[in-house]
N, C-alpha and C positions, 0 to 999 in steps of 0.2 A: 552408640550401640545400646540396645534394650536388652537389658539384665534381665533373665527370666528367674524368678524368685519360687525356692521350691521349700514346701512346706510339710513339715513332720515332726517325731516327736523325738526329744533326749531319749537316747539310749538310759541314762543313767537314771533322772528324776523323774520323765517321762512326761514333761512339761513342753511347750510347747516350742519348734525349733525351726526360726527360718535362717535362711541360708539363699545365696545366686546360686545360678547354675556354673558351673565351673568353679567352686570354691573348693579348696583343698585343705582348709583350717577353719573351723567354727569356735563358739566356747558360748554354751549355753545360760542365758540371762537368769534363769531361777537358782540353778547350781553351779555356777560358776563353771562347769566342768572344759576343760579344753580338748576338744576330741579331729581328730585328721580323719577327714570325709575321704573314705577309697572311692577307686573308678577310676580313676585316670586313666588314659590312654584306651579307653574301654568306652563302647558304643553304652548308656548307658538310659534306661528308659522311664518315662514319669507320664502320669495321665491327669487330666482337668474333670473333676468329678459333675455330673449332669446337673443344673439349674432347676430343671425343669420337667412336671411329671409328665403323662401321656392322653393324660385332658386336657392341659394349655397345648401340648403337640399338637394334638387332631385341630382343636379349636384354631390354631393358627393356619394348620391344611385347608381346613373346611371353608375358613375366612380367605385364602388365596383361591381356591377354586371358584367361590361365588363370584370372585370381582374378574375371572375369566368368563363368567354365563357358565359355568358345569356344575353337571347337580350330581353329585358322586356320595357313592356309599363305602363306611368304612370296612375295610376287613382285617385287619388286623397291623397294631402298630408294633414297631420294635425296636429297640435303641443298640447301636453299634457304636464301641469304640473304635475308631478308622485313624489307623497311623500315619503320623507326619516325622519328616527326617529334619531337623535344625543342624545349622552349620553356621559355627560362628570359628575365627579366624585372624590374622593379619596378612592381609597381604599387599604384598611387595612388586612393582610393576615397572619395567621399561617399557617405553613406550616411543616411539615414533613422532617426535617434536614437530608441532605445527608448524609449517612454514610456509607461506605463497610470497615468493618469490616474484621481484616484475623487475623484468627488463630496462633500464631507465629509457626513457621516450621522450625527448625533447620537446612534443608535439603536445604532452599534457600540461606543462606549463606556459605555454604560448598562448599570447590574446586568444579567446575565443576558446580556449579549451576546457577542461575542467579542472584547474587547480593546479596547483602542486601535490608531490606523493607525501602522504602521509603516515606515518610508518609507528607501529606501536612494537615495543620488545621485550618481552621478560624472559631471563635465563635466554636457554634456547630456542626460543617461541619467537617467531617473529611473523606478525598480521600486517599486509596493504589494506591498511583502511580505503586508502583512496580505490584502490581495484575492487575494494567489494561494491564499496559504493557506486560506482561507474558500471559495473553491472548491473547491481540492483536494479540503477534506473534506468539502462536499458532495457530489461525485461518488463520493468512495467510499461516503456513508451510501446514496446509490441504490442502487449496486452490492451492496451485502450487506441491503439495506431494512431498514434502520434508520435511525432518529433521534437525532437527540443534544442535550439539552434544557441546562438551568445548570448549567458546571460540569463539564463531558462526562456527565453521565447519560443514559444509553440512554433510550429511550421507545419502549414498541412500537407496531410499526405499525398493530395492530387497535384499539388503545388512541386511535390520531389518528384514523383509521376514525370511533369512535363519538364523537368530539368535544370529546377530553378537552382536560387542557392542551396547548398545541402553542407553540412558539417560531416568532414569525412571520419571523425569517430563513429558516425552512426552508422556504417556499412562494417567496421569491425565485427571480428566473430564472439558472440558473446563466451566470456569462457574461456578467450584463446590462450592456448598454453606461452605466458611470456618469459619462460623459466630455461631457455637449454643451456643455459650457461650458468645455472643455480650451482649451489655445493649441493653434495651426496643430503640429504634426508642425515639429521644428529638423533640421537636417543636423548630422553628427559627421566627422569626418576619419580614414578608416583605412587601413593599409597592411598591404601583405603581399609576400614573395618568391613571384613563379610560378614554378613547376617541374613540367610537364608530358611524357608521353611520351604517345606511343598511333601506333597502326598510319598507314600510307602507304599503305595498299593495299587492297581491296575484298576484307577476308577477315573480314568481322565475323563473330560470333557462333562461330568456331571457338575460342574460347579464348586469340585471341594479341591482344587488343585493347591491352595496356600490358605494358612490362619490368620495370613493377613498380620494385624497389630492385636487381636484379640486374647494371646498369651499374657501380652504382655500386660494387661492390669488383670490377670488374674494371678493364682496360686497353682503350682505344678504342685502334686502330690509323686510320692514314690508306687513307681506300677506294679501291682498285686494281684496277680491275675485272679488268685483266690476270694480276692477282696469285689471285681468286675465281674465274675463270670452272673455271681447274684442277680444284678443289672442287670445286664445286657451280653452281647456279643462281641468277641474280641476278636478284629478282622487281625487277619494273618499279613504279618510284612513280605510279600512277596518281591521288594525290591532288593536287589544285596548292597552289600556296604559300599565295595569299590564300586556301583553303577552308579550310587546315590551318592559318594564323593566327587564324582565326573559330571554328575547334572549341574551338582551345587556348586561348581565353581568353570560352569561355564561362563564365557563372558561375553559382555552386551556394552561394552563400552566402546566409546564413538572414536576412541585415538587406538589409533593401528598398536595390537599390543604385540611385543616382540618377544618378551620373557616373561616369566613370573615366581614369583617364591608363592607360598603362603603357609605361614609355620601359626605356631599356636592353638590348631586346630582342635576345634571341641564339635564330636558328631553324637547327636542323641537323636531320640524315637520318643515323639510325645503321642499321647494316643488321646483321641478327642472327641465328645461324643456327639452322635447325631441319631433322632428320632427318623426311623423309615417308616410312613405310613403308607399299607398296600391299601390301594383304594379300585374301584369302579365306577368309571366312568362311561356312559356311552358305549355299555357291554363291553369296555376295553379297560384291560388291569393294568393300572399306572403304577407309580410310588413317587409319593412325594416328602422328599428329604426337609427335616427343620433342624436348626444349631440347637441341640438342647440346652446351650447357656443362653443366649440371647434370645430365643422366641422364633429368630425370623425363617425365613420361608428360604431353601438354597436352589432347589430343585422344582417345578410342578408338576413335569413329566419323566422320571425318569424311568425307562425301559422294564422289565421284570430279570434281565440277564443280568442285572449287577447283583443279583442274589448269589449267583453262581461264583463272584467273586467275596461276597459278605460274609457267606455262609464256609468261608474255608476254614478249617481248624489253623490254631496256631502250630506251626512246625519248628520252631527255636525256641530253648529257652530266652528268658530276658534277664540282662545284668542290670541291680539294681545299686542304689549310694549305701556304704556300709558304713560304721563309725568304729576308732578305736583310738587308745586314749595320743594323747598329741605328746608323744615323752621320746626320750632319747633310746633305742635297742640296747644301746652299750652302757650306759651307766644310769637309766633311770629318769636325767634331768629334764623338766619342763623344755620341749623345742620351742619357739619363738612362734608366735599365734600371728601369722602372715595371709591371712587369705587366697592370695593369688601364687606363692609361693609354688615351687615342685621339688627345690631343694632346702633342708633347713639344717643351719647350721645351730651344734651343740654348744652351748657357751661356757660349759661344764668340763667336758673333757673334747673341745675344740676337732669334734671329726662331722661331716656332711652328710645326709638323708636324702636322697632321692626316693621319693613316692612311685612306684610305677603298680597302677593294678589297688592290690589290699596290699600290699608289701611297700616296706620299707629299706632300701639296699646302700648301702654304703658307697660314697663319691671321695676318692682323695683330690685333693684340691692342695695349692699351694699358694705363697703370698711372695707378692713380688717386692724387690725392694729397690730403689732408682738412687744413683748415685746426683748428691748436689738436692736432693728434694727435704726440704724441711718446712716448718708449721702444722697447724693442722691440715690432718686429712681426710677424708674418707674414703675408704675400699669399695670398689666395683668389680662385681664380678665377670669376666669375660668367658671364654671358653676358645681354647689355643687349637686350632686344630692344625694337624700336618696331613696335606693331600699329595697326592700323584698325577700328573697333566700331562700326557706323552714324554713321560722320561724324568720330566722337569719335577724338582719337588719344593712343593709350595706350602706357606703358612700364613695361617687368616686370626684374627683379632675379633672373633665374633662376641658384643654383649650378651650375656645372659641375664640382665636385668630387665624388668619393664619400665617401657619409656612413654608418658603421652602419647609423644610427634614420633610416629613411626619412620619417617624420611628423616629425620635429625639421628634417629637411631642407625639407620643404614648409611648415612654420612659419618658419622663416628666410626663403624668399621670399619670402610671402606679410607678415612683417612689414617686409621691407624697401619691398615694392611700395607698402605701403601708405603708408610714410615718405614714401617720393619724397625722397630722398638729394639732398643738395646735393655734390658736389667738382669738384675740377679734375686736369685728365690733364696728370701729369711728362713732360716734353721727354724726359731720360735713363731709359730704362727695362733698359741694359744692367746697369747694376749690381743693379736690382732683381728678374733673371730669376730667381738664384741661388736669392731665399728662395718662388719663386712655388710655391704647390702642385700636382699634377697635375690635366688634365684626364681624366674620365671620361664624362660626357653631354656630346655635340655641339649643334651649335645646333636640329637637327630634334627632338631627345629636348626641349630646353628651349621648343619651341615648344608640345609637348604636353603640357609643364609646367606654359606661361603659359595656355595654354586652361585648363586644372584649375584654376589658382590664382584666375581670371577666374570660373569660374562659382564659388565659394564666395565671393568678395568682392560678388559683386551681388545672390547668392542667401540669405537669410536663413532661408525655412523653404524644406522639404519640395516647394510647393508653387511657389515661383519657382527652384525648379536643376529642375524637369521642363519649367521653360518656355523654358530657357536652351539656344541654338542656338549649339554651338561652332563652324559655318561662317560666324557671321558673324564669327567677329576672324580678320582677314586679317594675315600677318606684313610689314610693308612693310621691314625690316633688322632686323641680330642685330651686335652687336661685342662681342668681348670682352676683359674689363676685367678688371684683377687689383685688387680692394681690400686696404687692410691694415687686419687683426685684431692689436688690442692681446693683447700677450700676460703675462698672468696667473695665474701661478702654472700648475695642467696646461691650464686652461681659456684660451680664446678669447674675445676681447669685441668684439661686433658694434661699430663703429665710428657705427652710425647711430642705433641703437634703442637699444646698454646692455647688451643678452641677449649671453647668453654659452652657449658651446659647447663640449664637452671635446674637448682637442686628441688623447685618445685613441680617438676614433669615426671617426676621419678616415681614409679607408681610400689 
C-alpha cells in the first residue's frame, strides 16, 4: 500500500514537518518536539499545489490540438482544484472456495484417452487440471475444425463426416457439468489492503475519474482554502460521505464474495489541480483540461457544461490535520511516539488514551494473568467484547494490535474465540503498562471484526454465510485486556492455543 506523505510545518519551530497520511504521532526533526496529529475518525482534506503556470498549459493545449489538424484560438485559461476521495483500509473477505469438481470417468484413463486426472489442492481450493485442460483443447479443435484422435493424431473432419473412426470424448459437451454429486461450495478466508482514489465530483467521463499513482511520489499539503482561492478555483465535493464509502468498496473480485469486514478505515478529500483552457475551435467552444503537475493533456474536447459543474461554490466546511503536544491529560508524562497508534498507554501513571477527533478520552483497560505461564513475556492487546445473537450471548477475543498478515491476524481471533480462554485480571497493572503493545483498531473496528469472525464460525459452506445476518449480533460491551504472549526465540506463543506468531510482523 502507497503511503501518501503529507507535508507542512511544526507547529512549535516552524520547521519543516513531514508525516504519512494516517499517522497519529509525529515528533518533529529540528525540535525534537513530539506532537499527536488530530483527525481521526474524521473525513480530513489535503491538496497537491500546481507545477505548472498557464503558458506551459496553453502551450501543451495548443501542441495537442495541432497534432489533431485544429487550428484554435485561446480564450481564456483557468486552474481548478477538482476533488478526489481516497480510501485506504483492511479488509477482510469470505469468499466462496474454487472448486471444479469431476466426476471420476473410467473412460479418461483408458488406452486412447486423455490421461489420468490430475488434481492440484490447497486448503480448500481444489483445481482439475486434467478437466481444464481437456477443454481447452477441445475448444481449440473447434476453432481450427479439427480432431485429435490417440495420441494427438489429427483426424479430418470429412473423414468423421463419413463415419469413420472417431474418439467418443470428441462429441462430449464442452463444459459439461460433471459435479452432481460434489459437496456444497466451502468458504476460504482472504485478505487484501484497500487503496482507492476516484473523483468527488459530477465530472465523469471527462477523463479525471482516478489520480492513478500520481499522489503518490508527490507531497500532500494541508487544504487552505484561503491559501487556493488566490489560484484558482475550488470545485465543490458534491459527492457525500456514505455514497463515496459504497463506491470505494465496491467489489470487482473474480471469487464469488460472501461477506466482508473492512475496519481500519481512513477516508480523505485530496483536491488536485488541473489547467481548463476554453478555447475555439471551428466556431465551436471546447476546453481542453491539462494535469497542472505533469504537463500532459487529460481532455481535448471537453463540452462547455462542465463549467456549470466547476464553477459551484464550496458548500462544506473542510477538516483539516491539527497538532497538540503528544503528553498524558492526567499527569503530564511523555505518551509513547507510536505512529499508527489510536490508543496510547501512560507509563507514568499506567491509564490509556484514545485519540478520537482533536480529543483525547480515557480507555480502562485491564491485564490478564494465566495461571502455570512463566518466563518472559509480552502483552498484546485484544479487545473482549460480549455480543447478543438470538438470545444466545457471546464473547469474541478480538486483537487490537497491528499485524503485517492480515489473515494470520483473523486466524488468531477466530482460534482464540473458539478456545474460550480461561484467566484472571492482575490487581497491579502499573508495572505491566511498560511491556504492553500498541493499540491500532479501536473497539468499533473490532466490532466488525467479531461480526466477520461470527459468520465463518457458524457458516460452514457457501450456502449458510449467505444466510448469515450480521444485524443480528448486537454489541452489548467491549473491555480491553492486555494478555501475555510467551516469548520464544523471534516468535510469540499464543498463551491459549500453543500457535505462535513472529514477533517481526507486529507493526
Amino acid at each position: 500500500m502507497n503511503d501518501y506523505i503529507v507535508s507542512t510545518e511544526c507547529p512549535t519551530c516552524s520547521a519543516p514537518l513531514d508525516f504519512s497520511e494516517g499517522t497519529n504521532a509525529v515528533q518533529c526533526g529540528h525540535c525534537r518536539s513530539k506532537l499527536l496529529v488530530t483527525g481521526r475518525k474524521q473525513v480530513l482534506s489535503y491538496f497537491i499545489p500546481p507545477k505548472i503556470d498557464h503558458y506551459r498549459a496553453i502551450a501543451a493545449a495548443m501542441q495537442a490540438q495541432q497534432e489533431q489538424c485544429s487550428e484554435c484560438r485561446v480564450i481564456r485559461p483557468q486552474i481548478y482544484f477538482i476533488p478526489y476521495y481516497r480510501l485506504i483500509g483492511n479488509d477482510f473477505r469470505w469468499e466462496q472456495a474454487l472448486r471444479i469438481p469431476v466426476k471420476p470417468d473410467i473412460e479418461y484413463s483408458q488406452p486412447g484417452g486423455y490421461g489420468p486426472i490430475y488434481e492440484w489442492e490447497y486448503e480448500d481450493n481444489k483445481i482439475d487440471f486434467g478437466a481444464i485442460f481437456r477443454q481447452a483443447g477441445d475448444f481449440i479443435d473447434i476453432i481450427f475444425g479439427r480432431k485429435c484422435g490417440p495420441g494427438g493424431t489429427i483426424i479430418d473432419t470429412q473423414e468423421n463426416m463419413s463415419g469413420k473412426t472417431t474418439d467418443p470424448l470428441i462429441f462430449r459437451e464442452i463444459g459439461a457439468d460433471r459435479s452432481e454429486d460434489a459437496e456444497p461450495a466451502k468458504v476460504q478466508l482472504a485478505d487484501r489492503y484497500i487503496e482507492k482514489n476516484f473523483i468527488a465530483c459530477n465530472l465523469h467521463g471527462e477523463g479525471l475519474y482516478s489520480l492513478g499513482l500520481r499522489p503518490a511520489v508527490l507531497r500532500l499539503e494541508l487544504f487552505q482554502k484561503s491559501a487556493l482561492e488566490p489560484l484558482g478555483k475550488v470545485v465543490n465535493t458534491d459527492i457525500g460521505i456514505n455514497e463515496a464509502m459504497g463506491s470505494s468498496m465496491k467489489d470487482a473480485a473474480m471469487q464469488p464474495l460472501l461477506f466482508r469486514s473492512v475496519i481500519g478505515r481512513i477516508l480523505s478529500i485530496i483536491y488536485f489541480p488541473f489547467w481548463v483552457i476554453e478555447m475555439e475551435c471551428h466556431g465551436n467552444c471546447i476546453s481542453t483540461i491539462v494535469d497542472a503537475v505533469s504537463q500532459s493533456v487529460v481532455k481535448l474536447d471537453a463540452p462547455p457544461s462542465i463549467y456549470s459543474i466547476l464553477n459551484q461554490a464550496q458548500q462544506s466546511e473542510s477538516t483539516i490535520v491539527g497538532f497538540r503536544p503528544l503528553c498524558c491529560p492526567n499527569c503530564g508524562w511523555d505518551l509513547p511516539l507510536r505512529p499508527d497508534d489510536t490508543i496510547f498507554f501512560c507509563s507514568s501513571c499506567a491509564r490509556a488514551w484514545q485519540i478520537y477527533g482533536s480529543d483525547l478520552t480515557e480507555v480502562p483497560y485491564e491485564i490478564a494473568q494465566i495461571e502455570g505461564m512463566n518466563g518472559q513475556s509480552r502483552y498484546l492487546p485484544f479487545w473482549v467484547l460480549v455480543a447478543q445473537s438470538g438470545g444466545e450471548h457471546l464473547t469474541f477475543y478480538i486483537p487490537a494490535f497491528r499485524f503485517r498478515r492480515l489473515k494470520m491476524l483473523a486466524d488468531l481471533a477466530i482460534n482464540i474465540t473458539r478456545n474460550k480462554p480461561v484467566y484472571s485480571i492482575c490487581g497491579d497493572q502499573k508495572q505491566e503498562v511498560k511491556e504492553m503493545q500498541g493499540c491500532f483498531y479501536d473497539a468499533e473496528d473490532a466490532f466488525l471484526l467479531a461480526q466477520f469472525i461470527q459468520a465463518g464460525i457458524t457458516s460452514q459452506t457457501a450456502i449458510d454465510m449467505k444466510t448469515f445476518n450480521k444485524n443480528d449480533l448486537t454489541l452489548q460491551g467491549a473491555t480491553l485486556i492486555g494478555f501475555p504472549f510467551k516469548v520464544n526465540g523471534f516468535n510469540l506463543v499464543d498463551p491459549f492455543t500453543g500457535n505462535t506468531i513472529p514477533q517481526s510482523l507486529l507493526l
